[in-house]
C-alpha positions as CSV (number, residue, x, y, z in Angstrom):
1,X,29.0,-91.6,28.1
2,X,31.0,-94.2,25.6
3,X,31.6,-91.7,23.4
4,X,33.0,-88.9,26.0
5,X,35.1,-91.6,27.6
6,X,36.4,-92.2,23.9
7,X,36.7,-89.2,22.8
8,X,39.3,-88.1,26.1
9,X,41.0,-91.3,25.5
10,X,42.0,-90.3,22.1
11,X,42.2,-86.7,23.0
12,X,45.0,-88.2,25.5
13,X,46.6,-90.0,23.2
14,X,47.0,-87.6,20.6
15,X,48.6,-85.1,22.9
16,X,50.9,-87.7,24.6
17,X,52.5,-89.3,21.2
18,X,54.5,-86.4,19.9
19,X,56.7,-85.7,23.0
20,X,57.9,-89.5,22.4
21,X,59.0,-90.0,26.1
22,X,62.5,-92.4,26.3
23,X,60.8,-94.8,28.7
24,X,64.6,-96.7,28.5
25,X,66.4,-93.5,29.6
26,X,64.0,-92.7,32.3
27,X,64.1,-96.8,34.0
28,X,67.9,-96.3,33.5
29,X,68.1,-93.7,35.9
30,X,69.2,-94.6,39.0
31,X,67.4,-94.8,42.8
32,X,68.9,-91.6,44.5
33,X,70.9,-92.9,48.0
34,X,69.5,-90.5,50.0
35,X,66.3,-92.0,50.8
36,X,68.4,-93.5,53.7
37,X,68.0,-96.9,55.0
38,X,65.7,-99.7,54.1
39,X,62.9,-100.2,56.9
40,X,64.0,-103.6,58.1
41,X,67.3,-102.3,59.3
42,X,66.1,-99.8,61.5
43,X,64.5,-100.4,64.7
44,X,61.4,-98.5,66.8
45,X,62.3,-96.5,69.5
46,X,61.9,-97.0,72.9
47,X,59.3,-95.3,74.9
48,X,60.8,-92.0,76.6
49,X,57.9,-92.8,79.6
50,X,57.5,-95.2,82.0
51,X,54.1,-96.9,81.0
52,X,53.2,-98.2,84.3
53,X,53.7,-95.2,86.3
54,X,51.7,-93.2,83.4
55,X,48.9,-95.9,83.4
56,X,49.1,-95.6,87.7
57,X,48.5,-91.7,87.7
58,X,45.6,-92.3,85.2
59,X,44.0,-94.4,87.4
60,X,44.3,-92.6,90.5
61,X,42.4,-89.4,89.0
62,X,40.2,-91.6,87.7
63,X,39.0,-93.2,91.1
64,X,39.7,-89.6,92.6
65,X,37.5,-87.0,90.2
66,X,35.6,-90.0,87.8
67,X,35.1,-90.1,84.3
68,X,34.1,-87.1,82.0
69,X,31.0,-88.3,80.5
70,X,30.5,-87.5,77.1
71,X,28.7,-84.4,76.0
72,X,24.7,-85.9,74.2
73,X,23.8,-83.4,71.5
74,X,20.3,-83.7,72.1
75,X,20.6,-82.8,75.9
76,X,22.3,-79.6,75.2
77,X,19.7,-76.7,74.5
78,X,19.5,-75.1,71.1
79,X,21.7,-72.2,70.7
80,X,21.3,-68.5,69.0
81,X,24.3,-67.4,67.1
82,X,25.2,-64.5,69.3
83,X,25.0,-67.1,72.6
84,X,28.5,-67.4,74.6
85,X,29.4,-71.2,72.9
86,X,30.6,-73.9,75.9
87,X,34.0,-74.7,77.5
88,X,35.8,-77.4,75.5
């Protein structure tokens, strides 16, 4: 395993030295501008919903129709690979 891992490592090496990369040229190149602004001066938007009214109709088919329980996968029979396959 030493010996692959040393081997590559070399290998690397050897086939990175002779394009002798200008490291200086390539930090003096500048940031492009058109990454736009920095983070901190923007600001989130604001919701385009009213949160209460969203979290009232929620609650109201809630009470109304219940909760959807969640499917088990043991409780549902075993199924061929021709069978119809479930809603949803």
């Amino acid at each position: 395993m030493r010996y692959s891992f040393a081997a590559s490592t070399l290998l690397g090496l050897a086939a990175a030295l002779p394009q002798r990369i200008n490291i200086d040229a390539a930090l003096a190149v500048p940031t492009p501008s058109i990454l736009g602004p920095k983070i901190e001066d923007t600001k989130p938007a604001e919701p385009t919903y009213n949160p209460t009214a969203a979290a009232s109709v929620v609650a109201t088919v809630v009470e109304s129709e219940g909760i959807i329980q969640k499917r088990d996968i043991f409780t549902v029979g075993k199924r061929d690979a021709c069978d119809t396959q479930p809603l949803g």
